[in-house]
N, C-alpha and C positions, 0 to 999 in steps of 0.2 A: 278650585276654591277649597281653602283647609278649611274645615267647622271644628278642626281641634284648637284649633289658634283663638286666643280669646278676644271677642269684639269690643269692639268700640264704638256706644251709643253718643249721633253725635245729633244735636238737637234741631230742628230744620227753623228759617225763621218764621217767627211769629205772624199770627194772623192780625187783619184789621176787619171792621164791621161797614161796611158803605150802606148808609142813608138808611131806611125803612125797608129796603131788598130783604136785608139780613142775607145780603151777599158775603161769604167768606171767601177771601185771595188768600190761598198755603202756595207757595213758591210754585208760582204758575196754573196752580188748580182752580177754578171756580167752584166753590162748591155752595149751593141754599138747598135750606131746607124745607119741604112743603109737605103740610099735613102726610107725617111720618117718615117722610123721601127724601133719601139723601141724591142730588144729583151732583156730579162731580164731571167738570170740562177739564178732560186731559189735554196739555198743550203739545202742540206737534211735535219740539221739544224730546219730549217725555216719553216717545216712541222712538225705539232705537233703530238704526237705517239699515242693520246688519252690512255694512259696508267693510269686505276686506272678511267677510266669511266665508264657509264654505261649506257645505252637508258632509255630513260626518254621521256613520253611525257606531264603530271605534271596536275593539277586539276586548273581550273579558280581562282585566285586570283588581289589582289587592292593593289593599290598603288597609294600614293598620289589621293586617288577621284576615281582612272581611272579603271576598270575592265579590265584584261583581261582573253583570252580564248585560251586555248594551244590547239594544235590538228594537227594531221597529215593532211595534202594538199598536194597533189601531185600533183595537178595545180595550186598552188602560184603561182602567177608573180605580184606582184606587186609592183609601183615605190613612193619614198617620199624620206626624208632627212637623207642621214646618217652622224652620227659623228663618233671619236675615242675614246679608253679608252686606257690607258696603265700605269703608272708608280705608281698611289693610289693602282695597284691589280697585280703589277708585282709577279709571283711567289704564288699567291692566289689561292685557291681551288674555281673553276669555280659550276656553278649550276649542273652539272652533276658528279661532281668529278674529274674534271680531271685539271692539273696546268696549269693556265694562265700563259703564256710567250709571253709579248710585241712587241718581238721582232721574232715571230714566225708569220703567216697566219692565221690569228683565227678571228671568229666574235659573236655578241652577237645579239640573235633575242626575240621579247618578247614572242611568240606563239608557232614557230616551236618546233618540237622536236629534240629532242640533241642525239646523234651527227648527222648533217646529213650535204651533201653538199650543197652550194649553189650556183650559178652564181650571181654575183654583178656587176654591169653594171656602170661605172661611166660617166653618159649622157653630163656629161659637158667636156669631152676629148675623148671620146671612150673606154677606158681600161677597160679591162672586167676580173675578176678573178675569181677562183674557190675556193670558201674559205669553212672552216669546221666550222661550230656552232656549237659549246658545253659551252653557257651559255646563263644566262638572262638580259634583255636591249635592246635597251635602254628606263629608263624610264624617260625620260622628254617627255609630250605630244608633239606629231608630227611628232616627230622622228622611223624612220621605220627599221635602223639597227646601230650598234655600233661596227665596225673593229677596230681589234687589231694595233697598231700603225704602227706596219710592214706593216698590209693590207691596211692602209691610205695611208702607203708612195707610196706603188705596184699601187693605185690607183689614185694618183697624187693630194691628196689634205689633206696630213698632216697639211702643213702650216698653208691652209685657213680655216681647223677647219669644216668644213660639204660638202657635195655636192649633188648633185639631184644625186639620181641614182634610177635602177631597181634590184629588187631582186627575183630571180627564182630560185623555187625548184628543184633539179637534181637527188637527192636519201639521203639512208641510208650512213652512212659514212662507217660503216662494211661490210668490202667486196667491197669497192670500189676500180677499178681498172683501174681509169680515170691516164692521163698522170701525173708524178711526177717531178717537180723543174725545170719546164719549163713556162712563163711567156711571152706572145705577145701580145703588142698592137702595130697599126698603128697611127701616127698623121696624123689627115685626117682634112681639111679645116671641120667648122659644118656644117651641113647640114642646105638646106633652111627651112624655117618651115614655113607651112601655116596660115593667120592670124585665131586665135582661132573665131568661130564663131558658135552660138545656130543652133542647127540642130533639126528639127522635129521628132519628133521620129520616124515617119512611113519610115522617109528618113535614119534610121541608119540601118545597115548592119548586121545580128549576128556576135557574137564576142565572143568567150570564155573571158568571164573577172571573177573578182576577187568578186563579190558582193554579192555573196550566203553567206557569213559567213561577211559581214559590215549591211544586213538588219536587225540589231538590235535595231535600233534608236526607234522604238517602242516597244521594250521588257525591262520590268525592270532586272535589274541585278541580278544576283544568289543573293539573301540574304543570308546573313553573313554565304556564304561560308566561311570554313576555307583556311587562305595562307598556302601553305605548304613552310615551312619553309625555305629550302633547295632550292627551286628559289631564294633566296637572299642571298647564301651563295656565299662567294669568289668575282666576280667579278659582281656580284648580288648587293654587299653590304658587302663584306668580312665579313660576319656572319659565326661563327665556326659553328659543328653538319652534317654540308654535308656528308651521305653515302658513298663512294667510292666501287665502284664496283671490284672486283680481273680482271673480260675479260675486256681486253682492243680491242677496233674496231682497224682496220686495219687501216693504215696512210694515208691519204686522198693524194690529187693531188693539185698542184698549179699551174693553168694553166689560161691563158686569149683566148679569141677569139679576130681576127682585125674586128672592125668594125668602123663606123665613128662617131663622137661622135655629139649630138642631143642637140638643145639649146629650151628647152622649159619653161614653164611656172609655179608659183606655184598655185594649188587651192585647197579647205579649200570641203572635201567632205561631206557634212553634213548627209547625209544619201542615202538607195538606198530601194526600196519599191514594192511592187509587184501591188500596185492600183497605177496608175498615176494622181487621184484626188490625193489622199495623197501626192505626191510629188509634185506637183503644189499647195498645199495646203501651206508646207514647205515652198517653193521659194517664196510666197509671204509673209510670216514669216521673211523672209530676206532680202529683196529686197534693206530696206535701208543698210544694209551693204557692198553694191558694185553690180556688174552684177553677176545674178544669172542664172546660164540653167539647164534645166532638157533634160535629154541624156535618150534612153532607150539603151540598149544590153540585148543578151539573152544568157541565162546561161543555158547549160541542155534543151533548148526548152523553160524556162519558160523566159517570156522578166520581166526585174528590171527595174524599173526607177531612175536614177540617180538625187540629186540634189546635185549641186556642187555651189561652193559661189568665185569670183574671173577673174583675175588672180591677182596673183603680182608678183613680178620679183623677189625676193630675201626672204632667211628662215627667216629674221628677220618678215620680211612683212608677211610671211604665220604662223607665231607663236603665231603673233597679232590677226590675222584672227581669226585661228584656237580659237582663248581665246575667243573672243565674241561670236560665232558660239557656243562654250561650253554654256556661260555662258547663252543663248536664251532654255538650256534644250536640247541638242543634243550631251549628252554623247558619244555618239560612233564616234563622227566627229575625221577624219583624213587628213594631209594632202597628196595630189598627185602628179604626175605631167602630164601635160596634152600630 
């Protein structure tokens, strides 16, 4: 799936109101709403049969400049910017084989392996879905996942084109036997958030976090590794040659948890390091580019240190970021949310 190609918002049709329910039918969804609760009936439909895929977990390949590293995590969780894709790859053969449909629950991640669940977390409302990866994307730098327009709309921000969310790994998609065509979030007021503020490192807490596989900022890149091909097929880059597999994985679930939805901040991760000279080294490398902190967390026992560049308040502003940040020699910088 290219995210450098520019999209095409295309409108879904319109809703009707039935009787005193305050029942809402969106193309196949039920959705009412009950003192603050949005419940939303995904139609079977709307769940994709991964039919003619295959698991995949693919070789490091580049794109536009950028490297990246596929690999299984079963402790992903991490949060940044995702957009949509849908009507350039309507009906296209996806990076693992199996057909993109728009209009189905489906998402596109650059690393994970295919097919597998994910939880998506959309922090600027609270809506949380359960969606199936089975392609690659998004690749415009910064951006940390690409839902199929249906998962845009499930997560309430088709419209406005990206949102800060979290994305957490849950399993293999084969053999998954999580709830089906079932959809809940709460509208809950945001939550307060406390003002962002540099903490010491000896003052931070352990924390399973995500930086065991972002301490690359001092490693060079696979050289010219081969791209395998077939990451950029269908909604990749709708490049023909994609494999298709005959087993198809089991049909995943499409489900949200209520939670309240979280107003934070964007920041520009420039790297994460096992010496803390090193990373106070970095932050002073950056300093003219806004407020800089170094965070440590420990991962497995071993404590990273973090340097992060920021905040700013909108993807435009973290895109920006994220370029200068690049262009100082810090290929692996991403953005996050704090």
């Amino acid at each position: 799936m290219n995210a450098i190609m520019s999209r095409t918002r295309t409108p879904r049709i319109g809703a009707m109101l039935v009787g005193l329910t305050g029942m809402l039918v969106l193309a196949g969804c039920a959705e009412t709403q009950l003192a603050g609760a949005v419940v939303k009936e995904v139609s079977r439909s709307e769940i994709p049969s991964g039919e003619g895929g295959y698991w995949k977990v693919g070789n490091p390949y580049q794109i536009a400049g950028e490297w990246y590293y596929p690999k299984e995590d079963e402790r992903y969780n991490r949060t940044g910017i995702a957009s949509w894709y849908g009507p350039q790859f309507h009906k296209k053969m996806t990076a693992n084989g199996e057909i993109f449909d728009m209009y189905q629950v489906s998402a596109a991640h650059p690393t994970l392996p295919m097919p597998v669940m994910a939880r998506v977390t959309n922090l600027e409302n609270g809506r949380s879905l359960i969606v199936r990866i089975n392609d690659r994307g998004p690749f415009a730098r910064g951006r940390e996942i690409d839902m199929s327009m249906r998962g845009a709309e499930l997560l309430g921000y088709k419209e406005q084109g990206t949102a800060k969310v979290r994305v957490e790994y849950l399993g293999k998609a084969d053999g998954w036997t999580g709830e089906q065509g079932r959809v809940q979030t709460v509208n809950a007021q945001p939550a307060p958030v406390a003002p962002v503020a540099a903490q010491a490192a000896s003052q931070m807490q352990p924390v399973q976090d995500d930086d065991d596989d972002i301490a690359t900022a001092g490693l060079p890149p696979v050289p010219n590794a081969p791209v395998d091909l077939s990451l950029l097929a269908g909604g990749a880059s709708a490049a023909a040659g994609a494999i298709p597999a005959a087993a198809a994985p089991s049909a995943p679930a499409a489900q949200t948890t209520a939670m309240a939805p979280v107003v934070d901040n964007f920041f520009v991760q420039a790297g994460s390091f096992r010496s803390a000279s090193n990373a106070n080294a970095l932050a002073s490398q950056l300093s003219d580019l806004g407020p800089v902190e170094v965070t440590e967390s420990v991962v497995n026992g071993t404590p990273w240190y973090r340097v992060r560049v920021g905040p700013v308040n909108n993807a435009q502003g973290a895109d920006g970021l994220l370029e200068s940040v690049v262009s100082r020699g810090q290929n692996g910088a991403r953005v996050v949310i704090n």
